[in-house]
C-alpha positions in Angstrom: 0.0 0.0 0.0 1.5 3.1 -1.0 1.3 5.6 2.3 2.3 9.3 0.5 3.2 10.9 -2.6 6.3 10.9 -4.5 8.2 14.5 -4.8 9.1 14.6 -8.4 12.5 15.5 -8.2 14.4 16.9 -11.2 18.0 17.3 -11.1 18.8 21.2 -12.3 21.1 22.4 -15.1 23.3 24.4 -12.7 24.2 22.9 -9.4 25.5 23.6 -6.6 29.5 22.5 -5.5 32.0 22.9 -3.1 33.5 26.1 -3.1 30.6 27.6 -4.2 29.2 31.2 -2.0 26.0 30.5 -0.9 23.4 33.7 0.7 20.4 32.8 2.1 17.8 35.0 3.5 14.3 35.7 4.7 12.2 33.2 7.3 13.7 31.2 9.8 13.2 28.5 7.3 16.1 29.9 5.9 18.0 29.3 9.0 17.2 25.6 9.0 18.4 25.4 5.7 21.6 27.6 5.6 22.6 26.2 9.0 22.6 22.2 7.7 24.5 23.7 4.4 27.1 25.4 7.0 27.2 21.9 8.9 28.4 19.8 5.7 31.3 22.4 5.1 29.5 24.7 2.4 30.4 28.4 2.4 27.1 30.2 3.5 25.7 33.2 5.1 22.6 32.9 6.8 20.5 35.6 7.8 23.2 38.0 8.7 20.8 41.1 9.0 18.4 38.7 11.1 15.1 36.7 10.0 12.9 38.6 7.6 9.4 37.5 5.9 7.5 39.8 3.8 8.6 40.5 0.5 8.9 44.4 1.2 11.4 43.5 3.6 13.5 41.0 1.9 13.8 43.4 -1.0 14.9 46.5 1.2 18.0 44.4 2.7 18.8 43.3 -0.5 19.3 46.8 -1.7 21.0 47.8 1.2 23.5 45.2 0.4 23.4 46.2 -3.0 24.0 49.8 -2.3 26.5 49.0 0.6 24.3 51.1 3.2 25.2 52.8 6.0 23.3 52.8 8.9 23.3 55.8 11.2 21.8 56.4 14.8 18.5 58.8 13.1 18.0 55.2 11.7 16.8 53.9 15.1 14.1 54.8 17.9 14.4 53.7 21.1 12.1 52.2 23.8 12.5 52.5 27.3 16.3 52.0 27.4 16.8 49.9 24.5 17.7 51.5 21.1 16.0 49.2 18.3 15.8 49.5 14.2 12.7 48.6 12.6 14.6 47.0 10.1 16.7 44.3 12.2 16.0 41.9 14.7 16.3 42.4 18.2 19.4 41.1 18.3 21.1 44.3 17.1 19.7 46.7 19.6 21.5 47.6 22.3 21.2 50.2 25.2 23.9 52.0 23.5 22.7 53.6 20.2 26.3 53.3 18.8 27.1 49.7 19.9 23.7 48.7 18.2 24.4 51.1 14.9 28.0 49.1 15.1 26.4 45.3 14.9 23.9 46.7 12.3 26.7 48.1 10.2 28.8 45.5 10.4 26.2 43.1 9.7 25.5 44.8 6.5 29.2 45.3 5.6 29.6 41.4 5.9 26.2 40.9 3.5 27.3 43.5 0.9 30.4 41.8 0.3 29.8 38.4 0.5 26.4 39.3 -2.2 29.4 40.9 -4.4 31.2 37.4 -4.9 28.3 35.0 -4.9 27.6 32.2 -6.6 23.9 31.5 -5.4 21.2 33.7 -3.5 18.5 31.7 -2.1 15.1 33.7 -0.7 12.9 32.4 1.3 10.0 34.0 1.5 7.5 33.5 4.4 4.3 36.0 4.1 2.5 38.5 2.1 1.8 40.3 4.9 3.8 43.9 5.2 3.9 46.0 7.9 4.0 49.9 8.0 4.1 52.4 11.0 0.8 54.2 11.0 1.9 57.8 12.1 4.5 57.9 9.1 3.9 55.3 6.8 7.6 53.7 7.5 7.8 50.3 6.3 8.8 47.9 9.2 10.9 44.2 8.9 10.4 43.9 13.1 7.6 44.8 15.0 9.6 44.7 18.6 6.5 43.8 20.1 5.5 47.6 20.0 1.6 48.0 20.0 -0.4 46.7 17.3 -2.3 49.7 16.9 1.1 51.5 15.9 1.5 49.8 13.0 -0.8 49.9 9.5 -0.6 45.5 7.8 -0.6 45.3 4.0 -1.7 42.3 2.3 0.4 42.6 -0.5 -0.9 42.0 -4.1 0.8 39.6 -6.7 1.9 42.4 -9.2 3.7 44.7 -6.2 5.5 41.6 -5.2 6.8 40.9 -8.3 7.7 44.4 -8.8 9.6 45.4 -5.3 11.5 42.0 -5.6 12.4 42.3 -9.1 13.6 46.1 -8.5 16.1 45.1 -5.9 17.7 41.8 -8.0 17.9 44.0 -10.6 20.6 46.0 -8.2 22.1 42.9 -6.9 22.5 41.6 -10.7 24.1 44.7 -11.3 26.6 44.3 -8.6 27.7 40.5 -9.0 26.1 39.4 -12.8 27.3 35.8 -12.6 24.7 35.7 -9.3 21.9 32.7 -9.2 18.6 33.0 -7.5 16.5 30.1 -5.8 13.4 30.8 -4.7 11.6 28.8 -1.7 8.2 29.3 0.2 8.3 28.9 4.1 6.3 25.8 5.3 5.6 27.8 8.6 2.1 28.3 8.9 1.6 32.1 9.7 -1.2 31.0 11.8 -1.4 34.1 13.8 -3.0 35.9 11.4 -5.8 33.4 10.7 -5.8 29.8 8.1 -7.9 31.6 5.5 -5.8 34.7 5.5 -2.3 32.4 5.7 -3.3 30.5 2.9 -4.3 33.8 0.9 -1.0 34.7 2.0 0.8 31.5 0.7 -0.8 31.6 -2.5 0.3 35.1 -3.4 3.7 34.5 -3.0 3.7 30.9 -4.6 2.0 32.9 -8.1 4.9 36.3 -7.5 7.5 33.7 -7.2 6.5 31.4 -10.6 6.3 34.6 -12.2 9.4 35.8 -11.3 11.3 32.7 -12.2 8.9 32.8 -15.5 10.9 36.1 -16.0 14.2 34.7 -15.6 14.6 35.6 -12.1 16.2 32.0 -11.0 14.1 28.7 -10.1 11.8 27.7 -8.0 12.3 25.3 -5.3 9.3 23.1 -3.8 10.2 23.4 0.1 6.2 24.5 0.6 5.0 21.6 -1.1 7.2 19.2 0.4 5.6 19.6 4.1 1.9 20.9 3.1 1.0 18.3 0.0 4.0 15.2 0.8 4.1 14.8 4.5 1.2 16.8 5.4 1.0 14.9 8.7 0.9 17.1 12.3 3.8 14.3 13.2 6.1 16.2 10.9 5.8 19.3 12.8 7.4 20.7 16.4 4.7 20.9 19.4 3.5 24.5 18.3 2.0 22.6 15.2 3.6 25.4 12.8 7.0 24.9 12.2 8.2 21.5 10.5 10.5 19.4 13.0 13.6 17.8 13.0 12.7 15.1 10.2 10.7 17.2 7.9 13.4 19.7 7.8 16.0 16.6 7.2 13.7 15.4 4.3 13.5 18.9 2.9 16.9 19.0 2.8 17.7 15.9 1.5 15.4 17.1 -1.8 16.9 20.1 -1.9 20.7 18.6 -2.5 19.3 15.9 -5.0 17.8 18.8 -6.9 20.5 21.3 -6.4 23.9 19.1 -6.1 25.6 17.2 -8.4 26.9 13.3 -8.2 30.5 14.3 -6.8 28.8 17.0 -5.0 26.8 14.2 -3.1 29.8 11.8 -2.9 31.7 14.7 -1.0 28.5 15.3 1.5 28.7 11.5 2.2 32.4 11.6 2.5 31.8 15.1 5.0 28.7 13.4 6.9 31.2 10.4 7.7 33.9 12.1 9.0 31.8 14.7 10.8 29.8 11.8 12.9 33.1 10.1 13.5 34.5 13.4 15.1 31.1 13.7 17.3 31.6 10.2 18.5 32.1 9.7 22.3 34.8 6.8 22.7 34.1 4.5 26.2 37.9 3.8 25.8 39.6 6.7 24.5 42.9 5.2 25.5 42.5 1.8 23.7 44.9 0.4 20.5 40.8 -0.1 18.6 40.4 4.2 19.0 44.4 5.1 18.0 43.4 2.9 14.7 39.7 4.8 14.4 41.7 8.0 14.9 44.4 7.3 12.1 41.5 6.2 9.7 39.8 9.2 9.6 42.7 11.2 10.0 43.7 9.7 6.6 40.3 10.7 5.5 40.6 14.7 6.6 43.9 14.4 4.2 42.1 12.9 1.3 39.1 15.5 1.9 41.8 18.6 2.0 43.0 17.5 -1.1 39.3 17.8 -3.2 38.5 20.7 -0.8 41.9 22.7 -0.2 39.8 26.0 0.9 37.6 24.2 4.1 39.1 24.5 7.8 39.5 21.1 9.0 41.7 22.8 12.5 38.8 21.5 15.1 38.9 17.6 13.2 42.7 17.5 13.0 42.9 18.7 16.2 41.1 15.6 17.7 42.2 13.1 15.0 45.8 13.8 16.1 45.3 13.5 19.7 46.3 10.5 21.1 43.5 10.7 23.2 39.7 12.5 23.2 
């Protein structure tokens, strides 16, 4: 009896290898995502500005990197004693207006150059929904659990989607030409702002994204689909019943690098995952003649690796691989 659909999973044209630069932003799918690439050895950059969802938002940062922006302390308001931007996560404010202007900055100086010599930016995008202060109309990527009533939210329409997101690669193309996009919709269920209105959400930004790749703006990648239509089971998701746990964020993965990677890009990941679960083993007899000959093996296997990837710090492995002890 067959128990759940089949992904179809087509292999595309332009993959992903080693050595490749790799920027991933928006939802904290993204972080899922960009923190498994990080753990098999990929060169990536995650979220360096901090999460972001709405199109409006992802398409600012983008032009700030594009632009190389500074950030200046008339860019931030503060509450109580905490100075805050309503473009950045919490974790860049500070109750020093110049310590929090400093981690925003260098945040964005990171971003800017990393987008300049990138190989592949993958977006994530998690909601339709925009946000705006309502005494000036500012557009807002973090609420900082200010009063609702201070803020206007924008259900934004397929076409202005397409057209803020398009503006801003249009910069970033500029800057880096050789630059490929992937686009992904976040799983996460938005379900704070109701199932109708997240699904009227969803949809919006699954139609803006086909178009966009329809334009030539990259390809589309199925993480939505994956968890809603494949698994589609509440066992695949953590106990708020929202976010997709540990093995529906495995699986996703696991698509997205048959769909993405290469056969001797996928030999090296095996190679990688085998020497990384050897260094997290725990020996009951770190002492013993059977763990000097496990350490040796795998040393031997760091070597080989450093040879197909000269560019990857292997310090922490070799470190424990030529201990005579754990």
């Amino acid at each position: 009896m067959k128990w759940m659909l089949e992904p179809a999973i087509k292999q595309e044209r332009e993959t992903i290898k080693y050595g490749d630069k790799l920027l991933l932003m928006g939802s904290c799918f993204t972080n899922n995502i960009g923190s498994k690439l990080c753990n098999w050895k990929f060169e990536a950059l995650h979220n360096a500005t901090g999460i972001l969802f709405d199109p409006h938002s992802i398409s600012r940062h983008l032009s700030f990197f594009a632009n190389k922006k500074t950030f200046v302390s008339a860019d931030l308001f503060q509450a109580g004693e905490i100075w805050n931007s309503w473009e950045h996560h919490s974790d860049f404010s500070d109750i020093s207006v110049a310590e929090s202007v400093n981690k925003i900055n260098e945040a964005h100086s990171a971003s800017s150059t990393f987008l300049a010599e990138a190989d592949w930016l993958i977006i994530t995008l998690g909601s339709s929904y925009s946000y705006h202060l309502a005494d000036t109309n500012r557009p807002v990527a973090n609420c900082h659990r200010m009063p609702q009533q201070s803020f206007i939210k924008n259900l934004m329409g397929i076409e202005e989607t397409v057209a803020c997101l398009k503006k801003s690669l249009d910069a970033c193309l500029k800057l880096n030409p050789k630059l490929k996009i992937i686009w992904t919709v976040s799983p996460v269920r938005h379900i704070r702002d109701g199932m109708v209105e997240n699904n009227r959400s969803k949809a919006r930004l699954l139609e803006a994204v086909h178009l966009l790749c329809e334009q030539g703006y990259g390809s589309y990648f199925q993480a939505y689909e994956l968890v809603i239509d494949i698994l589609r089971d509440y066992r695949f998701f953590d106990t708020d019943l929202v976010h997709p746990n540990y093995a529906a964020t495995e699986y996703v993965f696991e698509v997205f690098c048959k769909t993405y990677m290469d056969a001797p890009t996928l030999h090296l990941m095996d190679e990688v995952k085998q020497l990384l679960t050897a260094f997290r083993h725990k020996p009951l007899h770190p002492e013993s003649a059977a763990h000097r000959l496990f350490k040796e093996k795998y040393l031997a296997k760091i070597k080989d690796l450093s040879g197909h990837m000269p560019d990857k710090d292997w310090a922490k492995e070799l470190g424990y691989f030529e201990g005579l002890s754990a």
